[in-house]
N, CA, C and O atoms as a Maestro MAE file, in Angstrom:
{
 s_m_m2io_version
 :::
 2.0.0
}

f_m_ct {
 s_m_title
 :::
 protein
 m_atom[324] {
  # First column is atom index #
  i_m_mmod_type
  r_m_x_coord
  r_m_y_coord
  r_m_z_coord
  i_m_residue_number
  s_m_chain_name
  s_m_pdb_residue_name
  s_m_pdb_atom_name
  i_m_atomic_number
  :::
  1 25 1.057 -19.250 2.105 1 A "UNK " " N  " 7
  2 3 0.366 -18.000 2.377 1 A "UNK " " CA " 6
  3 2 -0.370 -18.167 3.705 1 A "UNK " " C  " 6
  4 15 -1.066 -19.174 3.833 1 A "UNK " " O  " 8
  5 25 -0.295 -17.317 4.675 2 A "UNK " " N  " 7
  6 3 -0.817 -17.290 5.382 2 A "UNK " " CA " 6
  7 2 -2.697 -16.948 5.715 2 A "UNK " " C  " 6
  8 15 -3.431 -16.190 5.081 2 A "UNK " " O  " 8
  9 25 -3.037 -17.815 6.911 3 A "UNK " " N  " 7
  10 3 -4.599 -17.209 6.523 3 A "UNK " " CA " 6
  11 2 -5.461 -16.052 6.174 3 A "UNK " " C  " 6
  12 15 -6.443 -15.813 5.472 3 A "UNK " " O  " 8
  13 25 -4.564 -15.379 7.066 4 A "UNK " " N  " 7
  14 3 -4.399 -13.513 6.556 4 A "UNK " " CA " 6
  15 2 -4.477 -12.925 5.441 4 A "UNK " " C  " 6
  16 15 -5.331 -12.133 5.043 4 A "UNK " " O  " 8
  17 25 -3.303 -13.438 4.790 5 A "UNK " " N  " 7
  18 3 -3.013 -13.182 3.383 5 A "UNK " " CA " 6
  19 2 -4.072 -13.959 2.466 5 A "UNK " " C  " 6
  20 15 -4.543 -13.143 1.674 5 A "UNK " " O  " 8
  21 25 -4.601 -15.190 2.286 6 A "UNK " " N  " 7
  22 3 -5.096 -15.948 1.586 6 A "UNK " " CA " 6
  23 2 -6.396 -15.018 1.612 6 A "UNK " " C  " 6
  24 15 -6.762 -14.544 0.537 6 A "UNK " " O  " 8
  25 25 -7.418 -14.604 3.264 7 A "UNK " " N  " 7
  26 3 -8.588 -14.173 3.330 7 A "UNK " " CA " 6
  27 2 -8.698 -12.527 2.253 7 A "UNK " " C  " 6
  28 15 -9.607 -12.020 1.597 7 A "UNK " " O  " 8
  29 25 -7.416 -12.178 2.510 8 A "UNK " " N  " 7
  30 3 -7.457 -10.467 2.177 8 A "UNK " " CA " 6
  31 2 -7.214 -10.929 0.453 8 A "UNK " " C  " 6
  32 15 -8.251 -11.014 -0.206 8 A "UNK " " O  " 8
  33 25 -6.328 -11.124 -0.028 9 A "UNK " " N  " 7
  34 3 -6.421 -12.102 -1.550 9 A "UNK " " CA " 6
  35 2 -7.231 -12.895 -1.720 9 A "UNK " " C  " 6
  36 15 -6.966 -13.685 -2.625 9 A "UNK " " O  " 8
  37 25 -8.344 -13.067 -1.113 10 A "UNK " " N  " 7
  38 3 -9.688 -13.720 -1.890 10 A "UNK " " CA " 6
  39 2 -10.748 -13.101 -1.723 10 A "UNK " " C  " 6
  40 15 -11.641 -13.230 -2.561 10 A "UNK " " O  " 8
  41 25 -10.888 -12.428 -0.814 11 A "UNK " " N  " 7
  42 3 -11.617 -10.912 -0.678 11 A "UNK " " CA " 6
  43 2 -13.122 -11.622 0.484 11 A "UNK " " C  " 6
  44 15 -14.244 -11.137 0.632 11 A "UNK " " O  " 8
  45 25 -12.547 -12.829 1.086 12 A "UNK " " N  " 7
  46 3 -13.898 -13.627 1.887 12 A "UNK " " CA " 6
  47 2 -14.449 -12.849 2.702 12 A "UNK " " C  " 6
  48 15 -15.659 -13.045 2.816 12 A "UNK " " O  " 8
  49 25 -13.775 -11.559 3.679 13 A "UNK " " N  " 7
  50 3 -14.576 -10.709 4.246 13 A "UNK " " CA " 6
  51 2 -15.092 -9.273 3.990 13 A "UNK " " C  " 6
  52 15 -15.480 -8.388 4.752 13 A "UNK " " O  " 8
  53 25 -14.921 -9.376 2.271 14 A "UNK " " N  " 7
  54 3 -14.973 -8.066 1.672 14 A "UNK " " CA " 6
  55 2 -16.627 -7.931 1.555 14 A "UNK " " C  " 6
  56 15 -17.335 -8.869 1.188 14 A "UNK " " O  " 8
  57 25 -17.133 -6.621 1.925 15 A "UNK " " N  " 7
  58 3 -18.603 -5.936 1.672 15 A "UNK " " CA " 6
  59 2 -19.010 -5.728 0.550 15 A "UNK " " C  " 6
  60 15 -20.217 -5.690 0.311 15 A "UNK " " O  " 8
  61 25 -17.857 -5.505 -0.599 16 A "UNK " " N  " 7
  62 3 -17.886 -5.357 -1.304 16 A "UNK " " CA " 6
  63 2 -18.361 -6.279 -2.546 16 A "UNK " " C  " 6
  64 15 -18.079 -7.461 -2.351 16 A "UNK " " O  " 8
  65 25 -18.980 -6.039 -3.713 17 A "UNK " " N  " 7
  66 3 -19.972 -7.023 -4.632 17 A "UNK " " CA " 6
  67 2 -18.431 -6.951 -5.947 17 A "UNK " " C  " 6
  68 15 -18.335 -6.054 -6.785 17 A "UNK " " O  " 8
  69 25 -17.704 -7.776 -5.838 18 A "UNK " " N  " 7
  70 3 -16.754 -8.181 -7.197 18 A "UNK " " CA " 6
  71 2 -16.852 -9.403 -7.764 18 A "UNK " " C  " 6
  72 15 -17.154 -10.493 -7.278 18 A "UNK " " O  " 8
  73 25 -16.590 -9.110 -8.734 19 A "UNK " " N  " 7
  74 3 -17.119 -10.729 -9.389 19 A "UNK " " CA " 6
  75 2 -14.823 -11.437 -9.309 19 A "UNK " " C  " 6
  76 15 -13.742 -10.847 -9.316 19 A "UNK " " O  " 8
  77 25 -15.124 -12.421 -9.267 20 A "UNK " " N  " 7
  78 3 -13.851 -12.945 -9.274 20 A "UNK " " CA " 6
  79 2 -12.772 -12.487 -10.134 20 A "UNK " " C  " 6
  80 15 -11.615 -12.337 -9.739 20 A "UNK " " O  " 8
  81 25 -13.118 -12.300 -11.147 21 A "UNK " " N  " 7
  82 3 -12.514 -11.674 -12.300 21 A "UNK " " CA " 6
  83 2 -11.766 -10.424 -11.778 21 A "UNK " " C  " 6
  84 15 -10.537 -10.366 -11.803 21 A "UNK " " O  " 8
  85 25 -12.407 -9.602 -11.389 22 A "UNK " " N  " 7
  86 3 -12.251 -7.895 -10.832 22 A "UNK " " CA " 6
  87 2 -11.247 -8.065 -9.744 22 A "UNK " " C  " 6
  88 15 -10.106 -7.613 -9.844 22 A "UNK " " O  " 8
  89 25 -11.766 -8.851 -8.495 23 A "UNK " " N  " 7
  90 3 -11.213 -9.173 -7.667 23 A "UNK " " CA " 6
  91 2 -9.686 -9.647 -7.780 23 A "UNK " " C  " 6
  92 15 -8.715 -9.292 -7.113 23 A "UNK " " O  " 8
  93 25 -9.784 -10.584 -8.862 24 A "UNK " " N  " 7
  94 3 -8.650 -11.265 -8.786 24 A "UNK " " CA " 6
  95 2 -7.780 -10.721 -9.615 24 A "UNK " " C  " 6
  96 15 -6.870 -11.516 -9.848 24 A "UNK " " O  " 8
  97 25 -7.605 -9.241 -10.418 25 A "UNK " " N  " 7
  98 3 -6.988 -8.504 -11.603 25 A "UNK " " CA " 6
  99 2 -5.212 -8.665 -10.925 25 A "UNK " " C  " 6
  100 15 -4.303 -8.583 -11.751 25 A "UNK " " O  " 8
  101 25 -4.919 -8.849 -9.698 26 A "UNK " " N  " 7
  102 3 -3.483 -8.443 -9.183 26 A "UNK " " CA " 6
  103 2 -3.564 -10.097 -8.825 26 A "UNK " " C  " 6
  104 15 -4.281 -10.633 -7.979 26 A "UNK " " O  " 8
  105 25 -2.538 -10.763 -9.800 27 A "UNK " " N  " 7
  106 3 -1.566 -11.560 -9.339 27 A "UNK " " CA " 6
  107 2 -1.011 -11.905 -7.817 27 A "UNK " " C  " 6
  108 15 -0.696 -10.889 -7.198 27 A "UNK " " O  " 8
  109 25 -0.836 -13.116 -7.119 28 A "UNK " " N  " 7
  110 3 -0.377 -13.559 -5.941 28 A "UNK " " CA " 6
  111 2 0.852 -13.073 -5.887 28 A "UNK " " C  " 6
  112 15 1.362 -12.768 -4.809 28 A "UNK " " O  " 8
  113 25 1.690 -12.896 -7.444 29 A "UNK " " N  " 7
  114 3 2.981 -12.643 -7.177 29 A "UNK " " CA " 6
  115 2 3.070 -10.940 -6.984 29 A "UNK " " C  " 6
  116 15 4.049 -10.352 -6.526 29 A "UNK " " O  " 8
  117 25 2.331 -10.568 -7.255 30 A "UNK " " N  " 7
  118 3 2.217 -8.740 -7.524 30 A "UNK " " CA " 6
  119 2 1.721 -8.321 -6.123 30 A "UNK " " C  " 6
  120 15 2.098 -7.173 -5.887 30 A "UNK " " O  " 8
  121 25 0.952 -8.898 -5.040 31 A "UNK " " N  " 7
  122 3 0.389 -8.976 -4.001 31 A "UNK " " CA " 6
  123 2 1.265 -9.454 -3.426 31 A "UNK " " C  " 6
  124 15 0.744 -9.194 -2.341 31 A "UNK " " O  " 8
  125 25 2.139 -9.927 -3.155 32 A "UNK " " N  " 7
  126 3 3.136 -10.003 -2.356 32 A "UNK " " CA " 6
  127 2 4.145 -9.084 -2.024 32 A "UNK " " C  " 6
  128 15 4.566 -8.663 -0.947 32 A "UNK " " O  " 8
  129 25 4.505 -8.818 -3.474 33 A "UNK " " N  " 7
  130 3 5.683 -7.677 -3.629 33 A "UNK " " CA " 6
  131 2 5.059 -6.310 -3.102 33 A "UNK " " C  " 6
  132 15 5.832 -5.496 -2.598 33 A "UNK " " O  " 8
  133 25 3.887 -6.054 -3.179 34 A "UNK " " N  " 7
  134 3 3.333 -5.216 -2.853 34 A "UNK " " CA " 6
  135 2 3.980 -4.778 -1.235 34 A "UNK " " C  " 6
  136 15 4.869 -4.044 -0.803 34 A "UNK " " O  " 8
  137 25 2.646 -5.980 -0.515 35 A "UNK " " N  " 7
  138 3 2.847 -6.321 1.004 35 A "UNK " " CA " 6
  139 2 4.390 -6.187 1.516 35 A "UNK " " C  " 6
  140 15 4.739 -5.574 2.525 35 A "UNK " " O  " 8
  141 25 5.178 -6.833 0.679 36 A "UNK " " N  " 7
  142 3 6.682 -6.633 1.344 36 A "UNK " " CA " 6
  143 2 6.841 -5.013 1.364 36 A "UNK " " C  " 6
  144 15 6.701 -4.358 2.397 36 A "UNK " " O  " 8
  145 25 7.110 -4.517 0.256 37 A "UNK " " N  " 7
  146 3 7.371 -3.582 -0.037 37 A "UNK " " CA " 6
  147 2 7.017 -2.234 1.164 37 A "UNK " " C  " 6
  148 15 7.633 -1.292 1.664 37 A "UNK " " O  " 8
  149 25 5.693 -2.810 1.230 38 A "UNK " " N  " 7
  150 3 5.216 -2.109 2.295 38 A "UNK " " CA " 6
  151 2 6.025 -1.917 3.871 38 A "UNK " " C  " 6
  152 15 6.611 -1.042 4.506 38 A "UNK " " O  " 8
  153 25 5.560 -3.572 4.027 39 A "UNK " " N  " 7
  154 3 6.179 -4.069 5.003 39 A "UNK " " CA " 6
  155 2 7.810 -3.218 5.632 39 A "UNK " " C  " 6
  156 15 7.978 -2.510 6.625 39 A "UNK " " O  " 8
  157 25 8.634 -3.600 4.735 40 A "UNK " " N  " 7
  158 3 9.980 -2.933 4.442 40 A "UNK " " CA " 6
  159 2 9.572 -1.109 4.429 40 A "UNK " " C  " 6
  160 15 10.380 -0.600 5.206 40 A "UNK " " O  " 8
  161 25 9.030 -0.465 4.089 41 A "UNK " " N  " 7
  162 3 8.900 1.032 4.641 41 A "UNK " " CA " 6
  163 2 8.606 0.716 5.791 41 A "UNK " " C  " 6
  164 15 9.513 0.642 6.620 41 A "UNK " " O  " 8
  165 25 7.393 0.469 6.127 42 A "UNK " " N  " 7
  166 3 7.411 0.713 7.748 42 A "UNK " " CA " 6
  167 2 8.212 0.062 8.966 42 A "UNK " " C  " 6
  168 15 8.011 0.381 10.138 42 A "UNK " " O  " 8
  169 25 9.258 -1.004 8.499 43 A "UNK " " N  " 7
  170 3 10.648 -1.350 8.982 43 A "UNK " " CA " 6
  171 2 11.747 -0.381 9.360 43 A "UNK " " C  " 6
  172 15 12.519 -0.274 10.313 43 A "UNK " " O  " 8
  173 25 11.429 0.528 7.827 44 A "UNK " " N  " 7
  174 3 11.887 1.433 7.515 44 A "UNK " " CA " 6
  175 2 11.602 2.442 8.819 44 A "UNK " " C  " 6
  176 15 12.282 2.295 9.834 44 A "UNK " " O  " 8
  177 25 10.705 3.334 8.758 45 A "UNK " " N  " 7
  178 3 9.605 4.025 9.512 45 A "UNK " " CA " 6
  179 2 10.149 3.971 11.270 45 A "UNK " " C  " 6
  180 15 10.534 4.867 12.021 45 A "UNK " " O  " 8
  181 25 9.991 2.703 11.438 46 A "UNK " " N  " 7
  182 3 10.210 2.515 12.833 46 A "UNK " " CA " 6
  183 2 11.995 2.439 13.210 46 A "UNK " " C  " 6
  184 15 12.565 3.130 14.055 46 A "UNK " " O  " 8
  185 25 12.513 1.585 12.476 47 A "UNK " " N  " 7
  186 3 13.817 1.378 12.605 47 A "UNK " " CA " 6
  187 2 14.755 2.998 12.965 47 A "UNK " " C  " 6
  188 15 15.547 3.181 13.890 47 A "UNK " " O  " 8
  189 25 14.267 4.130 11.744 48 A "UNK " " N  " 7
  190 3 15.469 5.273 11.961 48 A "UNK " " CA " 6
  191 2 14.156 6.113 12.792 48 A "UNK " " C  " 6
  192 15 14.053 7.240 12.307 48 A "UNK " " O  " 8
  193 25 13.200 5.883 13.833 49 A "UNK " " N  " 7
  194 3 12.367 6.451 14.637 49 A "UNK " " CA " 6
  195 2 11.721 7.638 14.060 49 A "UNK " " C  " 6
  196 15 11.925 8.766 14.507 49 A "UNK " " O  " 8
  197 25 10.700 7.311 12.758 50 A "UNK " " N  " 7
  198 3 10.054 8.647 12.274 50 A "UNK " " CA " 6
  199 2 9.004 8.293 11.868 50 A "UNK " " C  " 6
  200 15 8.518 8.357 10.739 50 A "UNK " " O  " 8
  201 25 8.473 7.745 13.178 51 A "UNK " " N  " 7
  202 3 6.877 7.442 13.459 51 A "UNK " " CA " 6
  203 2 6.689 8.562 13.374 51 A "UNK " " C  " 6
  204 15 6.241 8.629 12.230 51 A "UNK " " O  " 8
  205 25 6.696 9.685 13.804 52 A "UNK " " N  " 7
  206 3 5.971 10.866 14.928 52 A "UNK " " CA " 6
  207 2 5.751 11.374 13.190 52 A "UNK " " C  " 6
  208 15 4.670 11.404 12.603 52 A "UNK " " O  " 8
  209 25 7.015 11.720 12.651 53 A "UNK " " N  " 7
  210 3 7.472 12.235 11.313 53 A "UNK " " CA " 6
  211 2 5.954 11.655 10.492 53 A "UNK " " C  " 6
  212 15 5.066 12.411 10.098 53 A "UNK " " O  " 8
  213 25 5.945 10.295 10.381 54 A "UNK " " N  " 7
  214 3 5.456 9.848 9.398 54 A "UNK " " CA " 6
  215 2 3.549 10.053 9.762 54 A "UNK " " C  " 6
  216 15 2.689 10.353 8.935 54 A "UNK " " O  " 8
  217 25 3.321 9.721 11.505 55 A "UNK " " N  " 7
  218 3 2.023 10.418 11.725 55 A "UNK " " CA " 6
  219 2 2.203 12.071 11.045 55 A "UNK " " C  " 6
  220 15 1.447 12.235 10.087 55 A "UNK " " O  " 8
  221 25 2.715 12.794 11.247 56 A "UNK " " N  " 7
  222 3 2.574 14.503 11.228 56 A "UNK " " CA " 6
  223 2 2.453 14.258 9.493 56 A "UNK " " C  " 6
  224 15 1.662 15.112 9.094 56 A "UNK " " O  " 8
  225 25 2.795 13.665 8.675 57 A "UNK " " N  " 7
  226 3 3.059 13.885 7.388 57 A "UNK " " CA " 6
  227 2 1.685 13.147 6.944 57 A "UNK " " C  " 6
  228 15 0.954 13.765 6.170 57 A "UNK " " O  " 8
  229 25 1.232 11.660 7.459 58 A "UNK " " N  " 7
  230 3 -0.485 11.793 7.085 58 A "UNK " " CA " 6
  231 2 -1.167 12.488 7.512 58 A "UNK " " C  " 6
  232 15 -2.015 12.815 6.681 58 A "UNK " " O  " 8
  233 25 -1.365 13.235 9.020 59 A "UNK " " N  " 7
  234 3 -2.152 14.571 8.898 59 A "UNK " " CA " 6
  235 2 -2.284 15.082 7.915 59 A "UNK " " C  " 6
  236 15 -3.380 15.213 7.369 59 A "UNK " " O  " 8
  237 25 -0.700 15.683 7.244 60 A "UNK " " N  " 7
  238 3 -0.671 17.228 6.698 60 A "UNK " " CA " 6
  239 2 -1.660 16.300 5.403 60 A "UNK " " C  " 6
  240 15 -2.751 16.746 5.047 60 A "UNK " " O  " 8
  241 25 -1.242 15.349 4.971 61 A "UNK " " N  " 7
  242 3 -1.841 14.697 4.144 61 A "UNK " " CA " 6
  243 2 -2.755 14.663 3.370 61 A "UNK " " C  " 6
  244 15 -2.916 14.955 2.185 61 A "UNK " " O  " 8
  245 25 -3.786 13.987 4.744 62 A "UNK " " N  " 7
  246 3 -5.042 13.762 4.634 62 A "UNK " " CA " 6
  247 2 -6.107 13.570 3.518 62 A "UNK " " C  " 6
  248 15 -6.788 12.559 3.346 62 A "UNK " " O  " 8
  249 25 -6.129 14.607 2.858 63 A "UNK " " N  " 7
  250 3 -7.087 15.103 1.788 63 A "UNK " " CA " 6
  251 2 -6.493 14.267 0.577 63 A "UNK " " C  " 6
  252 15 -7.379 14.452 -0.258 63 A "UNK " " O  " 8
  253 25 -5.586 13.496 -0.015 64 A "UNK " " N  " 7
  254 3 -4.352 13.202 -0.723 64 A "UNK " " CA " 6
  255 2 -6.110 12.174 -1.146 64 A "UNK " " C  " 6
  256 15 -6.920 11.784 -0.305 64 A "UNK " " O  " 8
  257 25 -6.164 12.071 -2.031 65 A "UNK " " N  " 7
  258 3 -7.804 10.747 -2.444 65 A "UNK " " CA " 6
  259 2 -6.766 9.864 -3.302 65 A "UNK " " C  " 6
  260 15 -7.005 8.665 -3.161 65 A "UNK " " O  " 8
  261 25 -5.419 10.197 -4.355 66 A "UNK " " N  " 7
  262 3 -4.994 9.286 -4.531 66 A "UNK " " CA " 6
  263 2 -3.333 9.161 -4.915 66 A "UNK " " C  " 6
  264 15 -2.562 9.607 -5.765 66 A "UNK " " O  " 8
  265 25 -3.293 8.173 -3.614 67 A "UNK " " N  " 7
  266 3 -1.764 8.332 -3.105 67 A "UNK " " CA " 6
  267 2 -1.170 7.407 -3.760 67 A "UNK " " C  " 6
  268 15 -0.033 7.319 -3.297 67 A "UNK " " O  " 8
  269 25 -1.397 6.311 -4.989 68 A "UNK " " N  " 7
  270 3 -0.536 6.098 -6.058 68 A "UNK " " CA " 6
  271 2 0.611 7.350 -6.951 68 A "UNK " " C  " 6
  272 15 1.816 7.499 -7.150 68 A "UNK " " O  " 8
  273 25 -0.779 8.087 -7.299 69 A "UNK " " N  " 7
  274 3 -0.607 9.086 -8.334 69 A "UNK " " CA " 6
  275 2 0.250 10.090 -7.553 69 A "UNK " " C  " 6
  276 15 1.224 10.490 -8.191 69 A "UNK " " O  " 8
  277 25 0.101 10.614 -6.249 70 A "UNK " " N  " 7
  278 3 1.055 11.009 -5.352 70 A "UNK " " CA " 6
  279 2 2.464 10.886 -5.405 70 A "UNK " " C  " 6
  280 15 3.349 11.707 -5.644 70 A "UNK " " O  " 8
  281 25 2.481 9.368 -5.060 71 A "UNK " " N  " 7
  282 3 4.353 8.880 -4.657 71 A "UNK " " CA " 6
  283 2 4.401 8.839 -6.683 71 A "UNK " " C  " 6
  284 15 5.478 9.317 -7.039 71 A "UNK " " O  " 8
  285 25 3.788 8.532 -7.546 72 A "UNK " " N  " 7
  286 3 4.638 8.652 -8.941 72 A "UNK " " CA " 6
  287 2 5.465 10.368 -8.933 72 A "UNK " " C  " 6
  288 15 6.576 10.737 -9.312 72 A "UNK " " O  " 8
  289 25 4.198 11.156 -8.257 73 A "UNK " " N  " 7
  290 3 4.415 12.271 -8.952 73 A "UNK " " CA " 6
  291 2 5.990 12.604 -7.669 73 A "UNK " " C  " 6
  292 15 7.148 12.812 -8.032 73 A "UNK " " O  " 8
  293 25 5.742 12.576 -6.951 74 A "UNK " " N  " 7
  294 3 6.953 12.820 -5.905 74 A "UNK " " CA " 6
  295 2 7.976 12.277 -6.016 74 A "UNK " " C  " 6
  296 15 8.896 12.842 -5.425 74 A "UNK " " O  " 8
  297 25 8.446 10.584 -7.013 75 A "UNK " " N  " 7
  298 3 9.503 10.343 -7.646 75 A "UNK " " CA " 6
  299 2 9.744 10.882 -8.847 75 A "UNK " " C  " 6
  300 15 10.904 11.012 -9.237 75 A "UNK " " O  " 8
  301 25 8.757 11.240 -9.544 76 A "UNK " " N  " 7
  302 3 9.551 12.271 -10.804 76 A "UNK " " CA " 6
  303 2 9.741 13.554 -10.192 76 A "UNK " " C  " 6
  304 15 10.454 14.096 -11.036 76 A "UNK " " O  " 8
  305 25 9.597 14.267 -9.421 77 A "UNK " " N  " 7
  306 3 9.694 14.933 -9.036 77 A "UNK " " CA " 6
  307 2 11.149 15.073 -8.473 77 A "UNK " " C  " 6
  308 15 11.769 16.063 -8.862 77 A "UNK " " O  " 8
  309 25 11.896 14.054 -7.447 78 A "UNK " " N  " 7
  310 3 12.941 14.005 -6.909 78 A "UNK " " CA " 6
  311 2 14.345 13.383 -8.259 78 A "UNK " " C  " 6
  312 15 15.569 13.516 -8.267 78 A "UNK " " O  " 8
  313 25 13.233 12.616 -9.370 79 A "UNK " " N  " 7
  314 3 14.552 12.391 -10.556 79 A "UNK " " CA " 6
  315 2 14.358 13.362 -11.419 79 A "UNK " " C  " 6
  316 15 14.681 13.150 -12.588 79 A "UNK " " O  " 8
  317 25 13.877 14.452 -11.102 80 A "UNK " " N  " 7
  318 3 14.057 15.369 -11.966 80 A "UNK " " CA " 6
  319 2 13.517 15.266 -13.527 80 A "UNK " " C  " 6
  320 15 14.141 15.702 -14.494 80 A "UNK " " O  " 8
  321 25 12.424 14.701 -13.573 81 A "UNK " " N  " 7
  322 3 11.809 13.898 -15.214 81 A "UNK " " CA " 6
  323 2 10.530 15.113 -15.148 81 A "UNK " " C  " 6
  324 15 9.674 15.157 -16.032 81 A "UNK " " O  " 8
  :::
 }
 m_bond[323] {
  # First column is bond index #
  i_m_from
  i_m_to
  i_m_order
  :::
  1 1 2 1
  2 2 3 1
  3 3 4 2
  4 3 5 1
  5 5 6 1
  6 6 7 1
  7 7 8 2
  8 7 9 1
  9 9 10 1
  10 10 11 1
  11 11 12 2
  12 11 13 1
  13 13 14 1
  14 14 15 1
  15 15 16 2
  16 15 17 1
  17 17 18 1
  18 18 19 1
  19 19 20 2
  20 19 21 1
  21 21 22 1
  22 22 23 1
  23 23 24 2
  24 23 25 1
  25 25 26 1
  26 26 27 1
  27 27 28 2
  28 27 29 1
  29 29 30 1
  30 30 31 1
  31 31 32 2
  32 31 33 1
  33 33 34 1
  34 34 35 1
  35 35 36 2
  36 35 37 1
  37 37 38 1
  38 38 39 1
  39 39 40 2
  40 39 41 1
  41 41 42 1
  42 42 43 1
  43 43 44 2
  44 43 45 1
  45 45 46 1
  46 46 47 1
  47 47 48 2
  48 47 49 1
  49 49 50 1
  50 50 51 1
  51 51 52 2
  52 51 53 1
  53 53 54 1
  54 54 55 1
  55 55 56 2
  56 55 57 1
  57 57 58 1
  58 58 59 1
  59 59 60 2
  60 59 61 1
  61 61 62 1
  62 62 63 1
  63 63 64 2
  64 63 65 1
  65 65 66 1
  66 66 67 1
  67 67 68 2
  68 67 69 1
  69 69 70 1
  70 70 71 1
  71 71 72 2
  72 71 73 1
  73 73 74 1
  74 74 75 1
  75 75 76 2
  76 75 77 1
  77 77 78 1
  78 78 79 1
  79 79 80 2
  80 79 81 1
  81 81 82 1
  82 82 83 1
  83 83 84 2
  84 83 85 1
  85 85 86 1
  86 86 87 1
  87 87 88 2
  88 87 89 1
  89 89 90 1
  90 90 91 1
  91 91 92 2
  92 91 93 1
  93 93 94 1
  94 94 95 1
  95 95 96 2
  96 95 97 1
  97 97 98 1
  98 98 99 1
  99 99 100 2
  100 99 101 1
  101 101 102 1
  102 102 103 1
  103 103 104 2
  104 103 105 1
  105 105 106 1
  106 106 107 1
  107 107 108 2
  108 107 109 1
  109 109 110 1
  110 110 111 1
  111 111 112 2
  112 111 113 1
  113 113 114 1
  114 114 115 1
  115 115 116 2
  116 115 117 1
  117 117 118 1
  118 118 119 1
  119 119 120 2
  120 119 121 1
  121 121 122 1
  122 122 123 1
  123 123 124 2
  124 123 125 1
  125 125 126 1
  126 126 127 1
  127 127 128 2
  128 127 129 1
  129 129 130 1
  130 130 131 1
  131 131 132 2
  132 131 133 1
  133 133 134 1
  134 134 135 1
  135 135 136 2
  136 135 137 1
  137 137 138 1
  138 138 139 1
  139 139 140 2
  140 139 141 1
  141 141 142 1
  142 142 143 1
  143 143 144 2
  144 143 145 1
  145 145 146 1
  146 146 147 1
  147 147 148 2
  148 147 149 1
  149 149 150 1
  150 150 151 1
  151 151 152 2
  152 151 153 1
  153 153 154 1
  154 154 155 1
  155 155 156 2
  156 155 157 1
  157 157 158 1
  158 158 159 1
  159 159 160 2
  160 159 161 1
  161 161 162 1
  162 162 163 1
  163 163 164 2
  164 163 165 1
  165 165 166 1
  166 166 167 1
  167 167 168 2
  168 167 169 1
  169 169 170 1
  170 170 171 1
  171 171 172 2
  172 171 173 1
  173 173 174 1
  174 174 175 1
  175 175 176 2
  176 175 177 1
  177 177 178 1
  178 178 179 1
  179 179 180 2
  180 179 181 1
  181 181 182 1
  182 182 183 1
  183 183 184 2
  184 183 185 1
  185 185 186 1
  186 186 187 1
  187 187 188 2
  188 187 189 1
  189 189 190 1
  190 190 191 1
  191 191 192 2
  192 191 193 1
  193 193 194 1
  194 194 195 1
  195 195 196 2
  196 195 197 1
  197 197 198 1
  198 198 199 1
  199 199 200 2
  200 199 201 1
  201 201 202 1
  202 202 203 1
  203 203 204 2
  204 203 205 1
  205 205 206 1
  206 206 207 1
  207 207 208 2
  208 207 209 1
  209 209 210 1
  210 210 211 1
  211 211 212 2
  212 211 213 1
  213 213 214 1
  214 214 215 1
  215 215 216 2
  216 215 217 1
  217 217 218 1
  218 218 219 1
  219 219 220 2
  220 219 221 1
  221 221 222 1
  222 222 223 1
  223 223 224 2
  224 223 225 1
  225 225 226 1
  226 226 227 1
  227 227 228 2
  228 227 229 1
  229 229 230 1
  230 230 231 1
  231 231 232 2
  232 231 233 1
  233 233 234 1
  234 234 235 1
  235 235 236 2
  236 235 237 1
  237 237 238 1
  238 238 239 1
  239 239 240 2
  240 239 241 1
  241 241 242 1
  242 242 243 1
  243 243 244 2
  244 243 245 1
  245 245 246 1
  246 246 247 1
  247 247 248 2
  248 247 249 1
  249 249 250 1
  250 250 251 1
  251 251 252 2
  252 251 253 1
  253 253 254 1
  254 254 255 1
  255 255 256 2
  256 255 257 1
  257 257 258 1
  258 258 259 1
  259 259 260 2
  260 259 261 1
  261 261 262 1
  262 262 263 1
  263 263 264 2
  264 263 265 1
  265 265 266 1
  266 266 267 1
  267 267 268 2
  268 267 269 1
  269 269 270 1
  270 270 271 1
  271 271 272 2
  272 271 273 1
  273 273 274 1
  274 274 275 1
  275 275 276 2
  276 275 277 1
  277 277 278 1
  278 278 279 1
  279 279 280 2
  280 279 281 1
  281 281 282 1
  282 282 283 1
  283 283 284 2
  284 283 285 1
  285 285 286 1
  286 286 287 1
  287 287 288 2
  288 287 289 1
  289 289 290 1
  290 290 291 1
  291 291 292 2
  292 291 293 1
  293 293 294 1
  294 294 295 1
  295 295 296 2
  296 295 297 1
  297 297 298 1
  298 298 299 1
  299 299 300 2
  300 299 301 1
  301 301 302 1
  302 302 303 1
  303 303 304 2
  304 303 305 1
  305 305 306 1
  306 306 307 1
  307 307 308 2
  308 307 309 1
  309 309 310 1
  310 310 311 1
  311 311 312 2
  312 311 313 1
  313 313 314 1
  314 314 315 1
  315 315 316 2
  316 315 317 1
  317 317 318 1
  318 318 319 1
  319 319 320 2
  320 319 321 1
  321 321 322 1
  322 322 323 1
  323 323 324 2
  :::
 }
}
């Protein structure tokens, strides 16, 4: 793991008051997959050139407080559930 990764998964420059427990609820392995995952959209993002796309679409955004519950609802949405 990189120092990056290790600091942001241990929360050493976080403001925030968590007790280890709280902090530590997501797995190294779940925090990874995450990060890739990520990683890989915005591969994504840049690769077929829809930066501009993907700025104009967090604008319209913005207000979105929680964008988990968002992308669930926008894949049931596209499988038709």
């Amino acid at each position: 793991m990189t120092y990056t990764e290790n600091t942001c998964f241990n929360g050493n420059n976080s403001t925030e008051q968590t007790t280890p427990t709280a902090r530590n609820a997501v797995t190294l392995k779940e925090f990874l997959i995450e990060k890739n995952a990520k990683n890989m959209a915005y591969a994504f993002i840049l690769e077929f050139d829809l930066l501009d796309d993907f700025i104009e679409f967090c604008n319209a955004n913005a207000d979105i407080q929680d964008v988990y519950n968002y992308c669930i609802t926008v894949l049931l949405d596209k499988a038709n559930l």
